[in-house]
C-alpha positions as CSV (number, residue, x, y, z in Angstrom):
1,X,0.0,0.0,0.0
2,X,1.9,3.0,-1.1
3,X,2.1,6.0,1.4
4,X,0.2,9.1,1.2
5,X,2.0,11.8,-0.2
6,X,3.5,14.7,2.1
7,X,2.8,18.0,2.5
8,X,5.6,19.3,1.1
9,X,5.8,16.9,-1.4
10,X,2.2,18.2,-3.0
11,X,3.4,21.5,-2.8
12,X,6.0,21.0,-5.3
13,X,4.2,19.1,-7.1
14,X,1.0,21.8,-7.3
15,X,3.5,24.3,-8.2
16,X,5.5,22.5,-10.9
17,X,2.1,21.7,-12.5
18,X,1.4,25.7,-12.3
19,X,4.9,26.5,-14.4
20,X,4.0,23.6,-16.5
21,X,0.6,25.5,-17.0
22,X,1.8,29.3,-17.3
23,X,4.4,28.0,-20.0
24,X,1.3,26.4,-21.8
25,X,-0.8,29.4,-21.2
26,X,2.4,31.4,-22.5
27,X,3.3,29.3,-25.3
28,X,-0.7,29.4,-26.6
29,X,-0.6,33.2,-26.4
30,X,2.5,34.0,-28.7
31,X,0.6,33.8,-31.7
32,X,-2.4,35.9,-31.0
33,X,0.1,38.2,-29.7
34,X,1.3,38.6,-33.0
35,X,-1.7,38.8,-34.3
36,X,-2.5,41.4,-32.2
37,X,0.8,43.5,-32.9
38,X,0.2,43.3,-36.4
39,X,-3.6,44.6,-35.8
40,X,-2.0,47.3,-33.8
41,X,0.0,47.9,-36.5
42,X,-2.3,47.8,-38.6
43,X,-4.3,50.2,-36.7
44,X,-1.2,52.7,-36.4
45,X,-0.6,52.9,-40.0
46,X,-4.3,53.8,-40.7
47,X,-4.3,56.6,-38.4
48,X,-0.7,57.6,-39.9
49,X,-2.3,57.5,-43.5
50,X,-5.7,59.0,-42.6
51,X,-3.2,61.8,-40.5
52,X,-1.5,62.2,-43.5
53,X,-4.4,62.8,-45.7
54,X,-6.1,65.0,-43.1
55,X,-2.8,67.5,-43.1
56,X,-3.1,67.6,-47.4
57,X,-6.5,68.2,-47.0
58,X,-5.7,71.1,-45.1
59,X,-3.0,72.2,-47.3
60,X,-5.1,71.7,-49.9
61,X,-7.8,74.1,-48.6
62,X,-5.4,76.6,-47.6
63,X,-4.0,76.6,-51.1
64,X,-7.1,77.0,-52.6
65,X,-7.9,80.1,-50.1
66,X,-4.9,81.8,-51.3
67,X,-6.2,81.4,-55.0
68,X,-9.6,82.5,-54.1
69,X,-7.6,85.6,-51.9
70,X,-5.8,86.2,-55.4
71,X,-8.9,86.4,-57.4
72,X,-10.6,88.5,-55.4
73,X,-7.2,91.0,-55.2
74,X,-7.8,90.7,-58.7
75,X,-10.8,91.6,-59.4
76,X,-10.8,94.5,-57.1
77,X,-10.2,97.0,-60.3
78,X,-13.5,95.7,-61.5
79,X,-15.4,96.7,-59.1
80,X,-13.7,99.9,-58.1
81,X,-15.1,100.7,-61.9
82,X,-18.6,99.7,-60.9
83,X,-20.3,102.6,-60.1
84,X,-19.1,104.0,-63.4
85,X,-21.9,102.2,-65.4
86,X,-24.3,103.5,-62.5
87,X,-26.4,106.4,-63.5
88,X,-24.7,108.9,-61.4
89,X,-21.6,107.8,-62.7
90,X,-22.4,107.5,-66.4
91,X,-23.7,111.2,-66.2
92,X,-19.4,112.3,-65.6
93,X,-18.0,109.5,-67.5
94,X,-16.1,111.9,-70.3
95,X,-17.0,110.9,-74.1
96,X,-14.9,110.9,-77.0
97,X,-16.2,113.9,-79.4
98,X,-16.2,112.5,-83.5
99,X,-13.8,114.2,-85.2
100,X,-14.3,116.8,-88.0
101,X,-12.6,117.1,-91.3
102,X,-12.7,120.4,-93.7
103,X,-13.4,117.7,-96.8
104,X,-16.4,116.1,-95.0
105,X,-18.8,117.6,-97.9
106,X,-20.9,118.0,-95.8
107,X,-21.3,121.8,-96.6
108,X,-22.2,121.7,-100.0
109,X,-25.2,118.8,-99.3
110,X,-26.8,121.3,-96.4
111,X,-26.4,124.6,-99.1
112,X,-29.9,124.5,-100.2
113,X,-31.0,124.0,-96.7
114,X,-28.8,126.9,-95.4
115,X,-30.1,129.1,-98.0
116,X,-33.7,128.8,-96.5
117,X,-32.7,130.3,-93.6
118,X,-34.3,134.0,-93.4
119,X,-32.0,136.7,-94.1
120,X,-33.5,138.9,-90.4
121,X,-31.9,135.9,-88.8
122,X,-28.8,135.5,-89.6
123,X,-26.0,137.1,-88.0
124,X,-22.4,136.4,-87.0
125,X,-22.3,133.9,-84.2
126,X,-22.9,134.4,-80.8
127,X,-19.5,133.3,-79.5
128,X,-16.1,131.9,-81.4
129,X,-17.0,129.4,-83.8
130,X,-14.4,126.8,-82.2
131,X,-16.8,127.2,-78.7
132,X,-19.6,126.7,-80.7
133,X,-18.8,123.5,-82.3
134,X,-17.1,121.7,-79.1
135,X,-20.2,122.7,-77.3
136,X,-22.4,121.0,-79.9
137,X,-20.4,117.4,-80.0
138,X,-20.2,117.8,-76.3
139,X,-24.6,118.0,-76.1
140,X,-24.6,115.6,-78.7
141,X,-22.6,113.0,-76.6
142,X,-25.3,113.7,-73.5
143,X,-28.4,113.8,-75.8
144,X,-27.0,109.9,-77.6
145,X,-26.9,108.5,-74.3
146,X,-30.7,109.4,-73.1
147,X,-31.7,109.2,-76.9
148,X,-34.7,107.0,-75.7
149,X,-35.9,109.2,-73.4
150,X,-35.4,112.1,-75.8
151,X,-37.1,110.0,-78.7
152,X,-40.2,110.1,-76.4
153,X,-40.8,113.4,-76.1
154,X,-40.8,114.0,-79.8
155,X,-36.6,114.2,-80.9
156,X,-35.3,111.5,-83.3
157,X,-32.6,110.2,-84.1
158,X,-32.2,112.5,-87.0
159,X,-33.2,115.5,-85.0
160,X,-29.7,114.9,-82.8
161,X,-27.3,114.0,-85.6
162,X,-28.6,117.1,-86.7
163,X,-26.1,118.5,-83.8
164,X,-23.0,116.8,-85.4
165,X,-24.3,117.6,-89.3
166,X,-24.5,121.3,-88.9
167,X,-21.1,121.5,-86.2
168,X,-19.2,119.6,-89.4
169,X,-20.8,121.9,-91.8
170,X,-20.1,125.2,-89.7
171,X,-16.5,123.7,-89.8
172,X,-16.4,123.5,-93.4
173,X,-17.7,126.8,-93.9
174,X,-15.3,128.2,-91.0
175,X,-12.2,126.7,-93.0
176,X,-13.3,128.2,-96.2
177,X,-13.7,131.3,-94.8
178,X,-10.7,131.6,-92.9
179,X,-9.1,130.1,-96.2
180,X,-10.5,133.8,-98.2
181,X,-9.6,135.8,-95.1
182,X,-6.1,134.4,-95.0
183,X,-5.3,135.5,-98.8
184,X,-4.8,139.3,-97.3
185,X,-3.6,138.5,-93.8
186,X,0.0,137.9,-93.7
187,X,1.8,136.0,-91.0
188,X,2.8,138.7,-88.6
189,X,-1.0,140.2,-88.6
190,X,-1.9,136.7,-88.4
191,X,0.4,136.1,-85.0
192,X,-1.2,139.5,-83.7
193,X,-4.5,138.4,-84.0
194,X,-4.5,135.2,-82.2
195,X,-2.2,137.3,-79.6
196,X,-5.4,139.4,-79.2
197,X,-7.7,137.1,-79.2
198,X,-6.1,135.3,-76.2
199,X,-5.7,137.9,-74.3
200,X,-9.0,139.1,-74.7
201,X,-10.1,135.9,-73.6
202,X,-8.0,135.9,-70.9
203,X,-9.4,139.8,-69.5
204,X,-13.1,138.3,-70.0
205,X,-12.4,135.3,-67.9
206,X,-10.4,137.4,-65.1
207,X,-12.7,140.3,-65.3
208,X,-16.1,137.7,-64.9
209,X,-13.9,135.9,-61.9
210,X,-13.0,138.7,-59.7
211,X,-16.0,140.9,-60.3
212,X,-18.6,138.2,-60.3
213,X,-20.4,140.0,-57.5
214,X,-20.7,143.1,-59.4
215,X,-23.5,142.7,-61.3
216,X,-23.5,146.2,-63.3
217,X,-19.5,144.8,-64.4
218,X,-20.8,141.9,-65.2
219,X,-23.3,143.6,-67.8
220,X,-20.4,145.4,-69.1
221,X,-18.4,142.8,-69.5
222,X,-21.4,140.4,-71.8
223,X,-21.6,143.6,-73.7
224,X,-17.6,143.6,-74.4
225,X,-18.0,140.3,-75.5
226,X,-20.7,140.8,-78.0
227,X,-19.5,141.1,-81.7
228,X,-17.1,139.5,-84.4
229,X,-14.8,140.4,-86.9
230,X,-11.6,142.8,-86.4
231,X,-12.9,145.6,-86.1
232,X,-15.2,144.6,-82.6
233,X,-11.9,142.6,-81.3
234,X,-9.6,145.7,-81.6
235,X,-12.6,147.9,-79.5
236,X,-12.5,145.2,-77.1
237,X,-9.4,145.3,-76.4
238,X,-9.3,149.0,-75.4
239,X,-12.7,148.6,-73.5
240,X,-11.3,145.9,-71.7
241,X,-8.0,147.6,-70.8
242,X,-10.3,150.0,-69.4
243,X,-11.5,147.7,-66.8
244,X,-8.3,147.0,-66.2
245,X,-7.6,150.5,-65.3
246,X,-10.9,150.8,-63.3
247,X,-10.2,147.7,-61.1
248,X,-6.9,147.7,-60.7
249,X,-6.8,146.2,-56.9
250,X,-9.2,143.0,-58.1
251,X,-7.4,142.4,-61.3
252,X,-4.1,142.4,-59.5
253,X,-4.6,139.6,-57.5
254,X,-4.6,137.5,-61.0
255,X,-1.3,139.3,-61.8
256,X,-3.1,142.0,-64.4
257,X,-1.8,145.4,-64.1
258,X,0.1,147.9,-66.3
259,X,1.4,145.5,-68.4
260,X,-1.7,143.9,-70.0
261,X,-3.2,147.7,-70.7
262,X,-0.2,148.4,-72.5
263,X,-0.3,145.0,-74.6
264,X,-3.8,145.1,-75.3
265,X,-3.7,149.0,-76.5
266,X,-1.0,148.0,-78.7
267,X,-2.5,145.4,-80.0
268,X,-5.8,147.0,-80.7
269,X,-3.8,149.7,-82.7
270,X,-2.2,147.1,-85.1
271,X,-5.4,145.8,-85.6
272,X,-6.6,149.0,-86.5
273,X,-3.9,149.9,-88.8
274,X,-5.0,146.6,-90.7
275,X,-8.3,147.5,-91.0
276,X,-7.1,151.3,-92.5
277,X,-5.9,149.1,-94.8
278,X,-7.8,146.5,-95.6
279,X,-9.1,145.8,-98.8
280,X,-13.2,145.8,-99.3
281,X,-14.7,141.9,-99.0
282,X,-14.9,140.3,-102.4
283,X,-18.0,138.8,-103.2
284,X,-16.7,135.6,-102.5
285,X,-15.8,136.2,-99.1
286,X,-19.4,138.1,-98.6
287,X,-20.6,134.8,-100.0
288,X,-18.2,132.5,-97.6
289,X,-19.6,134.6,-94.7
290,X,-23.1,134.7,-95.2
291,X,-22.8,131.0,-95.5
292,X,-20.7,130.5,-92.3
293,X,-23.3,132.8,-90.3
294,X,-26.5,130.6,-91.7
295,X,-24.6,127.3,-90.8
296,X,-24.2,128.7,-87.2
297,X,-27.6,130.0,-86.9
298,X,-28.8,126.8,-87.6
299,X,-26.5,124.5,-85.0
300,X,-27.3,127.5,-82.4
301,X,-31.2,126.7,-82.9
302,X,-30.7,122.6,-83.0
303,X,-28.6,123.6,-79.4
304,X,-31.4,125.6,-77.8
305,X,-33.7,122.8,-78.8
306,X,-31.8,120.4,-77.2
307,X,-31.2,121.8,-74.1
308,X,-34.7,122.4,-73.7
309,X,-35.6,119.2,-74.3
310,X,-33.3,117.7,-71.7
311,X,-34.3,120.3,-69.5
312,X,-37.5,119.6,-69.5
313,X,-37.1,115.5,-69.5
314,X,-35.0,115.6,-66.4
315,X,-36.3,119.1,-64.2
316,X,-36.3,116.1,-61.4
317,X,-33.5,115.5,-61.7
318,X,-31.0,118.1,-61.5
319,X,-27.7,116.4,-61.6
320,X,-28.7,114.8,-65.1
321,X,-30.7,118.0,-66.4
322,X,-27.2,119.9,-65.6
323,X,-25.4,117.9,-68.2
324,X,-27.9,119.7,-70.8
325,X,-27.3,123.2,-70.0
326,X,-23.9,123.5,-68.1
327,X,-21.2,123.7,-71.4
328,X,-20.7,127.1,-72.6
329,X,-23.7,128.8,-71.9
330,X,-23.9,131.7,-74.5
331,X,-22.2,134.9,-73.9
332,X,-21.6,134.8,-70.1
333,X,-18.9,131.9,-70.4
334,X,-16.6,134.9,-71.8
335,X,-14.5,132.5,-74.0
336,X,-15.0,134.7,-77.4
């Protein structure tokens, strides 16, 4: 009968079949281990990768906000131009005037309507033929862009390239005018007559500018600046030196003193000498001026029109209706 097992013979055995056990336990373990690490892994790549792809995306979005930054830079100069095709705008925005030619032929197709004007109307033109025909292409340019409000209130089409029509046939009579004139003007009297007119452009402008509260010089000055020909530009000169000499503290302040009396009394006696010597018209150049003073009658009426007209059409609204009647207005602009 064999003997019961000791104590301490049971304890070594219990705990030899516990190593035994944890290294089976152990052993069976590894490979999920593994399989585990690998997961893991697995796991850490993933999140590495979706990391990865999370920090382009980001790149990616800040790249395209720095193109849509740029753009918008960009188009800044396209909308700082905006307002300009506004109606407040438009009214400023500057338009190119057509330009005129002295062999238009446009003169001799308008003759027969020229001729119709009646002879009690015609006279030389209110202001300096130049003026007259940069203040017509300048209405014209208005009166195109509001044509369809115009047309409504009765002025066509035809009515408004009436305004460049009769400006390129004033030119055309102008040249051919100046073209007769020049055959007894020689260069010298040609070079004092521009010098005159200047300055007496120049003493009508300073005279309306310091003495525009004096309403009996102003009245003076409009009838100074009424007349053509070399004969009224001479007796302007000396009526004009004349203010000069009766203002002398106002005119002053513009730098006019002693000096432009002197220069437009001398000029106003060369012009006179001419005229002691001037030979009488020929009946061509009567002919060239009667036709010159017809065509300017006519684009001074088609004016008027127009500016009544646009007067009328916007009298609510002043900052348009201003564009109508603001360019050279007749006499009082002093620019003879």
């Amino acid at each position: 009968m064999a003997k019961p097992s000791s104590p301490k013979h049971l304890g070594a055995a219990a705990t030899s079949s516990a190593l035994v056990r944890l290294r089976e336990l152990a052993s069976a373990a590894k490979p999920p281990t593994r399989r585990s690490s690998a997961k893991s892994a697995a796991k850490q790549a993933t999140a590495k990768a979706e990391k990865a792809t999370a920090k382009a995306e980001k790149a990616t979005a800040k790249a395209e906000k720095a193109t849509a930054k740029a753009e918008k830079a960009t188009a800044k100069p396209v909308v700082a131009t905006a307002p300009a095709v506004t109606p407040v705008g438009e009214e400023h925005t500057p338009t190119v005037a057509p330009e005129l030619s002295t062999g238009a032929g446009v003169l001799s197709r308008v003759a027969v309507m020229l001729a119709r004007v009646p002879k009690e109307h015609v006279a030389a033109p209110e202001q300096p033929v130049p003026h007259l025909i940069s203040e017509s292409l300048a209405l014209l340019a208005v009166a195109r862009r509001y044509a369809d409000k115009l047309g409504k209130i009765g002025f066509s089409d035809a009515m408004l390239d009436g305004l460049q029509l009769y400006a390129q046939a004033l030119h055309e009579a102008q040249a051919q005018l100046d073209s007769l004139r020049g055959k007894h003007i020689t260069q010298a009297e040609q070079k004092a007559f521009l010098q005159a007119s200047e300055l007496r452009t120049q003493l009508l402008l300073a005279g309306r500018l310091v003495l525009r509260k004096d309403r009996k010089a102003l009245e003076a000055l409009d009838a100074i600046a009424e007349g053509d020909g070399l004969a009224d530009l001479a007796r302007d000169l000396l009526d004009l030196a004349l203010v000069v000499e009766t203002y002398p503290t106002d005119l002053a302040r513009l730098g006019l003193g002693v000096e432009a009396v002197v220069k437009a009394r001398e000029l106003a006696k060369k012009l006179t000498a001419k005229l002691d010597a001037q030979k009488p018209k020929t009946d061509a150049e009567r002919a060239a001026e009667d036709l010159r003073n017809r065509a300017a009658k006519v684009l001074q009426e088609l004016i008027a029109e127009a500016r009544l007209g646009g007067a009328y059409l916007f009298r609510k609204e002043p900052r348009v209706a201003l564009l109508f009647t603001a360019t050279h207005l007749s006499r009082r602009r002093g620019s003879r």
